[in-house]
N, C-alpha and C positions, 0 to 999 in steps of 0.2 A: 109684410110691411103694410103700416094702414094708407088707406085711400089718400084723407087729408091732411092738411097742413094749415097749423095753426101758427101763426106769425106772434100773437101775443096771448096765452092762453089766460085764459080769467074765470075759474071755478065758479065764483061767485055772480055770474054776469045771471041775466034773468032772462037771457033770450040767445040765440043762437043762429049768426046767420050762416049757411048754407052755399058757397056760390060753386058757378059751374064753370070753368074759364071757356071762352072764345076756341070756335075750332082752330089749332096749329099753338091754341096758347096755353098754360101753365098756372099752378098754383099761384105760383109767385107776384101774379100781374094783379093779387088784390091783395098787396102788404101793406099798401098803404090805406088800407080802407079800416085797417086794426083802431090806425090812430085817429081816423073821423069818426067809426062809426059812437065813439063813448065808453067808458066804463062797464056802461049796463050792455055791452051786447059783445059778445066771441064770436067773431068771423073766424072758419073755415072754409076751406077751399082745398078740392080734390085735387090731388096731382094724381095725372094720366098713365098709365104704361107708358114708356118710353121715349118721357119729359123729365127735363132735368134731373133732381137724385133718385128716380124710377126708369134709367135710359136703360140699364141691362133687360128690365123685364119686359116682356114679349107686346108688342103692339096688339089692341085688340080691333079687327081689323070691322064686325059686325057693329052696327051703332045699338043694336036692342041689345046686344049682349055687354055693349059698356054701358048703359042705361041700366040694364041687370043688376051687373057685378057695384056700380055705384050707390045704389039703394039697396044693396045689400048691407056695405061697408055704411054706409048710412042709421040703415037699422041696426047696427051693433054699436054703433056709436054713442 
């Protein structure tokens, strides 16, 4: 399953934002930011191990190792 979560996805946009949610929060807490940020820009936002539609998968419990595992899924992105 990929890291992110894309609320409005826009091929064509010319820029890409990146957000990190708030400790305890969630993809979800930047859907709204799809319809301020414009046309020209695709917000993404990581959903965590074991937040919302990622709850089965295993909490990571070290913070450099979700710092890790997120710029990894970042760089394949």
């Amino acid at each position: 399953m990929t890291w992110f979560r894309c609320p409005e996805p826009r091929p064509w946009a010319s820029m890409r934002l990146f957000c990190l949610p708030h400790a305890g929060g969630s993809a979800v807490f930047y859907r709204s930011w799809a319809k301020e940020a414009g046309p020209a820009v695709e917000v993404q936002s990581v959903q965590y191990p074991g937040r919302a539609d990622r709850m089965a998968d295993a909490f990571v419990t070290d913070a450099h190792q979700l710092v890790s595992n997120s710029c990894l899924a970042l760089a394949g992105s």
